[in-house]
C-alpha positions as CSV (number, residue, x, y, z in Angstrom):
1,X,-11.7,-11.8,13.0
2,X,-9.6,-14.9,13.8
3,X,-9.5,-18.3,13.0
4,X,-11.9,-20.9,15.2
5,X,-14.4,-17.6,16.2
6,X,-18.2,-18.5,16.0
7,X,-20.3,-16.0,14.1
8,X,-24.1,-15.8,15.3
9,X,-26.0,-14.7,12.5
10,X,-29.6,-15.4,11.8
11,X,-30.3,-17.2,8.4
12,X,-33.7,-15.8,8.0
13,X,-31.5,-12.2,7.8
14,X,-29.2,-13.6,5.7
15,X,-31.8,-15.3,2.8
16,X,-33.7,-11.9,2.9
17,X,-30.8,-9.2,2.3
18,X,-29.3,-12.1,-0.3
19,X,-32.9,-11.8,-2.0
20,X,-32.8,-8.2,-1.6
21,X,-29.9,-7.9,-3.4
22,X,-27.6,-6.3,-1.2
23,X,-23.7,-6.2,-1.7
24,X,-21.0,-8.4,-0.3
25,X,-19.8,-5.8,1.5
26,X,-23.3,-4.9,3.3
27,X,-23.8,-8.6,3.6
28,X,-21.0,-8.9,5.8
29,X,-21.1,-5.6,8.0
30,X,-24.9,-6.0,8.9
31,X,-24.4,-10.2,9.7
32,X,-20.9,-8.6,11.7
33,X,-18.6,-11.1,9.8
34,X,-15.9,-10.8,6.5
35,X,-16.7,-10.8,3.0
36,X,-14.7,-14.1,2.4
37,X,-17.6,-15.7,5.5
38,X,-21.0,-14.3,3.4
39,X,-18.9,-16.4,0.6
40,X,-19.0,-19.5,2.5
41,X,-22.2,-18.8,3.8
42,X,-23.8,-18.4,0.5
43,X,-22.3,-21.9,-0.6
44,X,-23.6,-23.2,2.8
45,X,-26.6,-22.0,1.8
46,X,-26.8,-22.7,-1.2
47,X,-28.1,-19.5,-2.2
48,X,-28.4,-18.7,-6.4
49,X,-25.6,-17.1,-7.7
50,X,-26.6,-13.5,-8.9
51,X,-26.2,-11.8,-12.2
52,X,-23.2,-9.4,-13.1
53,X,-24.6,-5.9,-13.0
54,X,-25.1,-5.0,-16.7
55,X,-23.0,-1.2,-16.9
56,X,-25.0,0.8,-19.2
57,X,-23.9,3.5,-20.9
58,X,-24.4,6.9,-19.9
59,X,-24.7,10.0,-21.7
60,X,-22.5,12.1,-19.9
61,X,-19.7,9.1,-20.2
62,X,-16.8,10.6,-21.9
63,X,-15.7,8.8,-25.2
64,X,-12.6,7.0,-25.9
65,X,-11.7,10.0,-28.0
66,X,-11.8,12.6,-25.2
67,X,-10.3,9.6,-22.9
68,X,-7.1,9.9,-25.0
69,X,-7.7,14.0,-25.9
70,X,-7.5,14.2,-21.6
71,X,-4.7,11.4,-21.4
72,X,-2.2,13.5,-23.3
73,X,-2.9,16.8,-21.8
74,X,-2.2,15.2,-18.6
75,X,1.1,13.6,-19.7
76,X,2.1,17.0,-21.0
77,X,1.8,18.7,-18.1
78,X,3.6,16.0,-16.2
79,X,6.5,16.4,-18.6
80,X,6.3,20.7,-18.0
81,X,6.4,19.9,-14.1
82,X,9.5,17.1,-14.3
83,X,12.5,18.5,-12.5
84,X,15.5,19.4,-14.2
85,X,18.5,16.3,-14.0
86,X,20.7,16.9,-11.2
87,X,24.1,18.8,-12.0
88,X,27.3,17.0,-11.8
89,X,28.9,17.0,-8.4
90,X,32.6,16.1,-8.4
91,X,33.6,14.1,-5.0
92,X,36.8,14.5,-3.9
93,X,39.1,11.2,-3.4
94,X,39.9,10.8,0.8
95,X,42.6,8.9,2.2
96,X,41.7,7.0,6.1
97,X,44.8,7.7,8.1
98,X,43.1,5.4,10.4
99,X,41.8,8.5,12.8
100,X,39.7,10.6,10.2
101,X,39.1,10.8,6.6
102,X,41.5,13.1,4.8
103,X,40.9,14.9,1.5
104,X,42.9,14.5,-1.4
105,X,43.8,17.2,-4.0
């Protein structure tokens, strides 16, 4: 969407998917504008600002234990599937006789 484009959207959709708690994202696809817009819009609007979502913790969340225990089991096997450092390759010395490269012994 470019600069100096009017966006129709209806306010009254606007207040109620802002009060429904709807994302951003969602914000902006259903009103059919960007992200950065529903921003402006909410100052516009003066809509509240919302609270950060609070992350609980799950069971089933590993620990920072078996976050490391995984970390180096995955660096190890990145190590085992490194390729071996390229041989040496000697390059032969050429002369330009001002047609085509010559090699030199």
């Amino acid at each position: 969407m470019g600069r100096n484009q009017s966006i129709k959207y209806c306010a009254l959709q606007l207040h109620t998917l802002w009060a429904a708690g709807v994302s951003y994202r969602d914000i902006a696809a259903a009103l059919g504008c960007s992200e950065s817009f529903v921003h402006r819009l909410k100052e516009r609007h003066k809509l509240p600002n919302r609270q950060r979502a609070n992350r609980e913790i799950f069971e089933d969340d590993p620990t920072p234990e078996q976050i490391a225990e995984r970390a180096a089991e995955v660096r190890a096997k990145r190590v085992e599937k490194a390729p071996p450092p390229p041989e040496r390759v000697e390059i032969k010395e050429y002369l330009w006789d001002g047609v085509a490269f010559i090699g030199r012994a």
